[in-house]
C-alpha positions in Angstrom: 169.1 -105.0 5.9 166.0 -103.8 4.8 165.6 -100.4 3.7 163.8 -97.9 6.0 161.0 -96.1 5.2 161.9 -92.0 5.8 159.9 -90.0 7.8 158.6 -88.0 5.3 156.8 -91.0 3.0 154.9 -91.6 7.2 153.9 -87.9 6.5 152.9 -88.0 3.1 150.6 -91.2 3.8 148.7 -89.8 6.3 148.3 -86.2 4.0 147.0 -88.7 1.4 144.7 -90.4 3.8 143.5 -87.4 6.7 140.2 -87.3 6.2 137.8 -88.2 8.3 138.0 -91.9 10.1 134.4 -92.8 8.3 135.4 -91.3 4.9 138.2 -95.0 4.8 136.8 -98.0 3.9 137.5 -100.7 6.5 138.8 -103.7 5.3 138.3 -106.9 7.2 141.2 -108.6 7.0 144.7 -106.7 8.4 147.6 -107.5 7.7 150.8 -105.5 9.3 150.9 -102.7 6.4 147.1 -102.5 6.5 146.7 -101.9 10.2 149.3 -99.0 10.0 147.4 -97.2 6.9 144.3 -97.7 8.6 145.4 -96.4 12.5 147.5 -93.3 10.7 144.1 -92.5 8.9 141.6 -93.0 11.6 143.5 -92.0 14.3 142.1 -88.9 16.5 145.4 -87.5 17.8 147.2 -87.5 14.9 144.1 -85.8 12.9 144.2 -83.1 16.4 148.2 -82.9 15.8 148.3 -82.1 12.7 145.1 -79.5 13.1 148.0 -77.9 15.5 150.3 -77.7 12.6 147.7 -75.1 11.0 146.5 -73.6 13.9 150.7 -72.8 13.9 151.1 -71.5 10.5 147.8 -69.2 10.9 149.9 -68.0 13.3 152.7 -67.3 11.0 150.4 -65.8 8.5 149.4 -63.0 11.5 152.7 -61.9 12.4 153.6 -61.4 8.7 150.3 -59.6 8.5 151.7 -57.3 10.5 155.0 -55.4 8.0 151.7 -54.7 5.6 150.2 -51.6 5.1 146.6 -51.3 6.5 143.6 -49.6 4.9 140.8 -48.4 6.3 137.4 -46.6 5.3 135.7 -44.3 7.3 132.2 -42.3 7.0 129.7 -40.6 9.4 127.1 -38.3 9.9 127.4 -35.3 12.6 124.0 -33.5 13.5 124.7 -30.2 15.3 121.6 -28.6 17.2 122.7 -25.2 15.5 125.0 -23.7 13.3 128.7 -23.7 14.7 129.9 -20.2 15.8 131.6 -18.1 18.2 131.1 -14.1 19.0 134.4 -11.8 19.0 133.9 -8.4 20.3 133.8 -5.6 17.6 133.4 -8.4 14.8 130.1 -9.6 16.1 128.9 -13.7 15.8 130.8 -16.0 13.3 129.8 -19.1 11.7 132.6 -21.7 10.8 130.3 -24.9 9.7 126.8 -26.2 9.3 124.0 -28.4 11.5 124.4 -31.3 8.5 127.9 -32.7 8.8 129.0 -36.1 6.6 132.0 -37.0 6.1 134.2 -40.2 4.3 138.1 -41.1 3.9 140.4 -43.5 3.5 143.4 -43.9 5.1 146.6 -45.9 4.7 148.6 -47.0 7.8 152.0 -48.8 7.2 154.9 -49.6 10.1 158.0 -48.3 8.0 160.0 -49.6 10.9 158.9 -51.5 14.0 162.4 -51.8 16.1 162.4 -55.6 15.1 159.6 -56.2 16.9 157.3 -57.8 13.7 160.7 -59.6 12.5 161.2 -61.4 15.5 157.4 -61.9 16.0 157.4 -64.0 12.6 160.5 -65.7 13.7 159.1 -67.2 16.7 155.9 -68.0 15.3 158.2 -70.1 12.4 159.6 -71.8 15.4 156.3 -72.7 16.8 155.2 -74.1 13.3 158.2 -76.2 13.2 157.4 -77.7 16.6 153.9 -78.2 15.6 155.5 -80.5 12.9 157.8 -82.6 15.2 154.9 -83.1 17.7 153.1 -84.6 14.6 155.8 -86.9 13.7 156.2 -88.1 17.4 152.3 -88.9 17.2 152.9 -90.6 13.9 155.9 -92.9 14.8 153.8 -94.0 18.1 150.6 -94.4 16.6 153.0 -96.7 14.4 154.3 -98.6 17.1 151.6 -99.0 19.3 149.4 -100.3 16.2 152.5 -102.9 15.0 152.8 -103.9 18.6 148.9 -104.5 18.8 149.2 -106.6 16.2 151.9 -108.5 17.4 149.6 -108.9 20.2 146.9 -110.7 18.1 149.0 -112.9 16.3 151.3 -114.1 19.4 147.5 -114.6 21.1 146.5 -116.7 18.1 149.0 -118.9 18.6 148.8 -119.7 22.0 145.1 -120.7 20.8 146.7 -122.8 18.2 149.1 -124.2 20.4 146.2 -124.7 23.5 143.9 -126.4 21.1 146.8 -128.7 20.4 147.6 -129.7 23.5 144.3 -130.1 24.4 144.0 -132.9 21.3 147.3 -134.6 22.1 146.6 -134.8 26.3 142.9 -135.9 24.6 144.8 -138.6 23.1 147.1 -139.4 25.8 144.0 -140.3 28.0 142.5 -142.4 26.2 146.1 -144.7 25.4 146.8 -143.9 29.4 142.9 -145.7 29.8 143.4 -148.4 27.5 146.2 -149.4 29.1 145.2 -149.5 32.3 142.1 -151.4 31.5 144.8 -153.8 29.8 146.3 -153.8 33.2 149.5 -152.7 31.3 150.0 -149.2 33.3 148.6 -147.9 36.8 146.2 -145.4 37.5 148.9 -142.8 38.2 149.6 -143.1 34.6 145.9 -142.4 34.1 145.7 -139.4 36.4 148.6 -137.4 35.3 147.6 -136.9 31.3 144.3 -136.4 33.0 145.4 -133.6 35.1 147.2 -132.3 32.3 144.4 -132.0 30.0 142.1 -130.3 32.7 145.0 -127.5 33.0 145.2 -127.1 29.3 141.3 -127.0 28.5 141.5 -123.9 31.2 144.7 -122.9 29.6 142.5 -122.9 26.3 139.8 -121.0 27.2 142.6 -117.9 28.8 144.3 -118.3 25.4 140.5 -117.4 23.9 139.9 -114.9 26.2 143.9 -113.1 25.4 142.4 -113.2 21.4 139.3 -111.4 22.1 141.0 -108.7 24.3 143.9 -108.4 22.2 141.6 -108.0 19.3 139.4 -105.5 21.1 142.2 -103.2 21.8 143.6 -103.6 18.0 139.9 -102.3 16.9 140.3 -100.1 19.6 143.6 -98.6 17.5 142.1 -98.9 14.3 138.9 -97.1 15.0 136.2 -99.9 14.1 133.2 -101.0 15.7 134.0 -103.6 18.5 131.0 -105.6 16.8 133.4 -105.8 13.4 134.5 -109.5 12.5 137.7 -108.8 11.6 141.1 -111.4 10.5 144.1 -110.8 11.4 146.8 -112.4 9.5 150.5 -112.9 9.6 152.9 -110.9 7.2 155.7 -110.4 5.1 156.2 -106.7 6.5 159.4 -106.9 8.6 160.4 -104.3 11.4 164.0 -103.2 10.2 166.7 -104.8 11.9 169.4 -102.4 14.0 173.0 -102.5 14.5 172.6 -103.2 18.7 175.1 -100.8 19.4 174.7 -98.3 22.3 176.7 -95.5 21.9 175.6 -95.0 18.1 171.8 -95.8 18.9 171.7 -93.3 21.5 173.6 -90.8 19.1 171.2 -91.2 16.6 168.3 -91.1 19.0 169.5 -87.2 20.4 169.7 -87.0 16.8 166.5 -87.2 15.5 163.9 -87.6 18.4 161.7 -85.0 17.4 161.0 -84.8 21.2 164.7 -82.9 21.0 163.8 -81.0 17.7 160.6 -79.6 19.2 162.2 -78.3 22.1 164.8 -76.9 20.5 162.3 -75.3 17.9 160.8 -74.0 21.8 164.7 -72.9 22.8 164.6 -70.8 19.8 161.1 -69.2 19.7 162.0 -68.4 23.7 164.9 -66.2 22.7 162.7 -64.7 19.8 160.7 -63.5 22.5 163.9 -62.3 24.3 164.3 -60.1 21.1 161.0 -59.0 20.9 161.3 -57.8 24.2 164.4 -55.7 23.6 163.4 -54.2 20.6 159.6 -52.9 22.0 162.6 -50.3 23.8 163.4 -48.7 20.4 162.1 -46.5 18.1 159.4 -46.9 15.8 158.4 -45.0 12.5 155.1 -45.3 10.4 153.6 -43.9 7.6 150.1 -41.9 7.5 148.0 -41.1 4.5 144.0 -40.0 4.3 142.6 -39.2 1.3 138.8 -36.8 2.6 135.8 -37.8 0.1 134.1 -35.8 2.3 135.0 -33.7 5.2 132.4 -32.0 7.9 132.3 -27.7 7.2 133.6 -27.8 11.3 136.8 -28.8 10.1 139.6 -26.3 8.8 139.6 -26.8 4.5 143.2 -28.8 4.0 142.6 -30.2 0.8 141.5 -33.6 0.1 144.8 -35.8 1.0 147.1 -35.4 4.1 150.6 -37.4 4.7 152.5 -37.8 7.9 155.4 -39.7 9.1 155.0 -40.5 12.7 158.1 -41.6 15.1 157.3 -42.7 18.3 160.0 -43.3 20.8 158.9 -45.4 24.2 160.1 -43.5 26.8 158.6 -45.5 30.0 156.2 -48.5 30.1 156.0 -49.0 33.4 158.5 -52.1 33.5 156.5 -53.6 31.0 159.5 -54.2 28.7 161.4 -55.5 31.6 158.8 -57.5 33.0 158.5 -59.3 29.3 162.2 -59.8 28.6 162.8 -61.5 32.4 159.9 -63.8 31.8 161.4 -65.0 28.1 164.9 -65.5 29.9 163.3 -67.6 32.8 161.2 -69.5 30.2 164.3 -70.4 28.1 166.2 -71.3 31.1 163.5 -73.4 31.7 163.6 -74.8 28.4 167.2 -75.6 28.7 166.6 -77.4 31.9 164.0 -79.2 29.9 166.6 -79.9 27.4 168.8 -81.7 29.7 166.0 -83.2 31.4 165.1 -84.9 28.0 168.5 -85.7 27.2 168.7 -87.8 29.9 165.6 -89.8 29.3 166.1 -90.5 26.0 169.6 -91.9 27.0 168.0 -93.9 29.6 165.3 -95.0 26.7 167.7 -96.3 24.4 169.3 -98.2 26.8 166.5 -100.2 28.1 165.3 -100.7 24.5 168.4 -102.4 23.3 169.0 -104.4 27.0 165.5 -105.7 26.0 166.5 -106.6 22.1 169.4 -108.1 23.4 167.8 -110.3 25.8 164.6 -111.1 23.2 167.5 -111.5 20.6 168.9 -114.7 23.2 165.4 -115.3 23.7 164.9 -116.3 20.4 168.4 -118.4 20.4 167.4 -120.7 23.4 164.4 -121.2 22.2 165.0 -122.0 19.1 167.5 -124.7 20.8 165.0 -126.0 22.6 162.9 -126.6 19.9 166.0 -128.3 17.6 166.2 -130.6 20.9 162.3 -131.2 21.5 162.5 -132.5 17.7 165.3 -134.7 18.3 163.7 -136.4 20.8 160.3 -136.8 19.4 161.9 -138.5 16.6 163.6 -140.7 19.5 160.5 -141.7 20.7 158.9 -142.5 17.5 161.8 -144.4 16.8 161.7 -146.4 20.0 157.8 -146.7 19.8 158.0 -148.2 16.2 160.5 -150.6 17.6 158.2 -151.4 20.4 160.9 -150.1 22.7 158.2 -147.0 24.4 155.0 -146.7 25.0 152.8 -144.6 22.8 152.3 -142.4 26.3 156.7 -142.0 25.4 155.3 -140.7 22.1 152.3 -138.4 23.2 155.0 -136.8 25.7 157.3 -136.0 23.6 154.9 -134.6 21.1 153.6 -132.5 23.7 157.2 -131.0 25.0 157.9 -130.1 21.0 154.6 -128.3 20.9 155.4 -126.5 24.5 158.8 -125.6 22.2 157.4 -124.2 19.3 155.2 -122.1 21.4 157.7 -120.7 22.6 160.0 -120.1 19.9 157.1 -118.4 18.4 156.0 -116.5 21.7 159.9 -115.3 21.9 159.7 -114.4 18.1 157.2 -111.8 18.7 158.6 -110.7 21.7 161.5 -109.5 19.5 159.6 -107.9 17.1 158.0 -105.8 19.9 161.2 -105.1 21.6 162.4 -103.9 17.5 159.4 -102.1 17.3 160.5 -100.0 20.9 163.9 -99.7 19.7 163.1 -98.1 16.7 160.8 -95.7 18.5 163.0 -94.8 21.0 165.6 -93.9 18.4 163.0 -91.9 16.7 162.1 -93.3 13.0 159.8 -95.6 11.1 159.6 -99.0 12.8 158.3 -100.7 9.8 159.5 -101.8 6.3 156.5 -102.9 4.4 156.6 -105.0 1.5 153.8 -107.4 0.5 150.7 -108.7 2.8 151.2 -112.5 3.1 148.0 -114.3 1.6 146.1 -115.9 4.4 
């Protein structure tokens, strides 16, 4: 089997190769490896998931900012219109300060103890960075398969062209025996009419097989981020989707496994009952430390010395149910994740099975057709046979030639069909689809 790539060599591609879409030269030839490099690089959602990821840890770095001590500067100016005094009888009219009043500190502010509150706030930010990073994963393994199964398109488009154009010179052929003949007076027009026929159906067949290249090559631009206007060549390849043991209970094990669909929720789960904690301890007590050094204090103010310290508690005594009203939302909310939970549980199950029902049946696919094919070559060398030994017709010959080619189209057609059904397996089991090795040389 060959060797799947890990997760983490997806990540670090796209880390090497997240700049800007423009900033990546565009090759013009693509084989399977190349069109995955360039759609991880130049695709917008992943470039917007992963902005997510550091929108998440900013938020980490704020919560943590939180346990630190603060420090702040402070200075003003007080004009009075007089001097400050008051009167007391039998002592007459006092003066305790000035009109010109400046004044400058600094002060240090520094939770000592917050009831759990900051703890629990950087513990459910953590769990929001780590489902930032699952939701970028998910993006990355469907960019992946959506790209590989774009490219499948192309080539399984390609060769309905090839196999078209084929036809079309073989039933081109077939004609023009079928006409000889009859002029010999050898056949009847029937036998005229019917390659005829055939060859009007597969020029229009020809020109839907063009038309299925362009489009298919459209939306692979389309994936890759390049001008529509771009010639581009898209060649077969030595990269191989990994092959999987086809068995249900284990694929759907590993799938609830390592979906990061399931990760990221449970990353949710657990931020949810962070919030369940944060409501609880906004309840409890809290205790901070105070310090202000004066540069400069206004003459209205008593003379303390320069520096002042103070340990402040502060217990909540009633919030007005906002406490209550925040814990009852982050239970509902986790309940609601865990309904989610299941939810998704279910539909990955369901996921799973389809995708290996549909490798199974592309796996047969591939079987009868290749049967086919062994017997389409068996009797094209009949008919050569019995042509040489003036036995059939060359019409015998043109016929059989024909059903061989209808064959290999569709050994071919049922081969990619299996690769796309691989590539949906793998993504509904949640990895890497694609082992690359070496771009075949056109």
């Amino acid at each position: 089997m060959t060797p799947r790539i890990p997760l983490l060599l997806l990540l670090l591609l796209v880390s090497l190769s997240s700049g800007l879409a423009e900033d990546l030269p565009a090759p013009t030839t693509y084989a399977l490896h190349a069109v995955i490099t360039r759609a991880l690089a130049a695709n917008p959602t992943i470039r917007a998931s992963r902005q997510a990821v550091t929108t998440a840890q900013t938020k980490v770095a704020e919560a943590q900012a939180g346990q630190r001590p603060r420090i702040q500067g402070e200075a003003g100016y007080l004009q009075l219109a007089k001097d400050p005094s008051f009167t007391v009888p039998s002592m007459g009219t006092l003066v305790f300060g000035k009109t010109d009043n400046p004044w400058a500190n600094l002060s240090v502010d520094w939770p000592i103890y917050s009831g759990g509150v900051i703890q629990h706030m950087i513990a459910a930010s953590r769990q929001g960075v780590d489902a930032a990073w699952q939701g970028y994963a998910r993006t990355q393994q469907e960019t992946v398969a959506e790209a590989a199964t774009a490219y499948y398109q192309v080539l399984s488009a390609q060769q309905m062209v090839t196999v078209m154009q084929q036809q079309v010179t073989t039933l081109t052929e077939a004609v023009r025996v079928a006409t000889g003949l009859h002029d010999q007076g050898v056949v009847a027009k029937l036998d005229v009419l019917r390659p005829t026929s055939d060859l009007a159906s597969a020029q229009t067949m020809l020109t839907q097989a063009d038309n299925g290249v362009q489009l298919a090559t459209a939306n692979l631009k389309r994936l890759l981020n390049l001008p529509q206007e771009m010639v581009i060549t898209v060649i077969p390849t030595t990269d191989a989707v990994l092959a999987p043991p086809v068995l249900l209970p284990i694929a759907t094990q590993t799938a609830l496994a390592q979906r990061p669909e399931m990760k990221q929720l449970l990353a949710y789960l657990r931020a949810a009952e962070a919030q369940r904690d944060i409501a609880r301890a906004g309840r409890r007590p809290q205790v901070g430390l105070h310090a202000q050094y004066d540069f400069q204090r206004a003459t209205t103010y008593p003379d303390m010395g320069s520096w002042s310290v103070a340990v402040v508690l502060r217990q909540p005594l009633y919030d007005g149910g906002t406490s209550k009203a925040q814990l009852a939302t982050a239970t509902s909310q986790r309940d609601e994740l865990r309904d989610q939970e299941e939810a998704l549980r279910q539909g990955i199950t369901m996921q799973v099975t389809s995708a290996v029902l549909n490798l199974q049946a592309a796996e047969k696919k591939v079987l009868s057709a290749t049967i086919a094919k062994t017997t389409a070559e068996e009797a094209y060398t009949a008919a050569v046979t019995s042509y040489k030994n003036q036995v059939a017709p060359m019409i015998d010959v043109l016929g059989a030639q024909t059903a061989l080619t209808n064959a290999g189209t569709q050994l071919a057609l049922a081969e990619f069909e299996r690769q796309t059904a691989l590539i949906q397996y793998h993504l509904a089991l949640g990895d890497a689809p694609i082992s690359t090795t070496q771009d075949a040389k056109p």
